[in-house]
N, C-alpha and C positions, 0 to 999 in steps of 0.2 A: 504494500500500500504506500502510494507517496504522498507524504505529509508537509509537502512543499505550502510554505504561504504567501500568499496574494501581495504581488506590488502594492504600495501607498502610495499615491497619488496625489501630490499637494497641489493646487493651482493657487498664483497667490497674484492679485488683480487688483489694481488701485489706480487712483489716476497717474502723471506722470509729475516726477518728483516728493508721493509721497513715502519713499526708503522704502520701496519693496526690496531692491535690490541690495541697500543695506542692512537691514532684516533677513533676508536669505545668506547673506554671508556669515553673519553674527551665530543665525542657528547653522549652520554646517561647520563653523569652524569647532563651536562649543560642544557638537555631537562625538562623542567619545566613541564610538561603533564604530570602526573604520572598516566592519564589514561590507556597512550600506553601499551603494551606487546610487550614482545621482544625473540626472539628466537637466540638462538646464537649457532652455530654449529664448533667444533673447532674439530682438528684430534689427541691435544694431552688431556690426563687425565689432566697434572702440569697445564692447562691451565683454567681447570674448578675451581679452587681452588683460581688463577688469578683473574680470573676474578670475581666471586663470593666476593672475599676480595673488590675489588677494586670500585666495586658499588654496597655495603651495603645497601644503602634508595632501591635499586631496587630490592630485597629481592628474589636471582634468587632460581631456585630449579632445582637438577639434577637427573639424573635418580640413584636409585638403583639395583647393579648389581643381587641381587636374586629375581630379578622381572621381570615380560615384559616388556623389555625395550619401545616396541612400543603402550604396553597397557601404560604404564606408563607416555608415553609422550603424547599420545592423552589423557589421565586424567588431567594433568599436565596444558594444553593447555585449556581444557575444566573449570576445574576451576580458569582461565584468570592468574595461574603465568607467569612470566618470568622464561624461563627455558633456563642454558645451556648443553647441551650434547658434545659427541664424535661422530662423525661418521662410 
């Protein structure tokens, strides 16, 4: 029997400028599980670079633009990094 448990799924939606983005970094850095994986989907590039800087121990990975971007993220996923993209 596999007793695998269900992704958690946070969407976290505010207008812009009120620290969502800050608030997203504060809980990932302060989460002690470094088993988790994390997906972060942002709409600007300046953001990937952001965020990547700002939680180093969580050693994200982004996609490569001469690449499939969507083979690249189910790879990505598949070998358990944290990844963040652009949408």
């Amino acid at each position: 029997m596999n007793h695998q448990t269900q992704p958690t799924i946070k969407v976290i939606d505010a207008m812009m400028g009120s620290g969502k983005t800050t608030y997203m970094i504060k809980q990932l850095n302060n989460d002690n599980d470094r088993s988790k994986r994390f997906l972060i989907v942002t709409p600007y590039l300046k953001e990937i670079d952001r965020l990547i800087g700002a939680m180093p121990d969580l050693c994200f990975q982004s996609t490569e633009s001469h690449k499939s971007k969507s083979k690249e993220i189910k790879d990505l996923i598949a070998e358990r990094h944290n990844v963040v993209i652009i949408h």
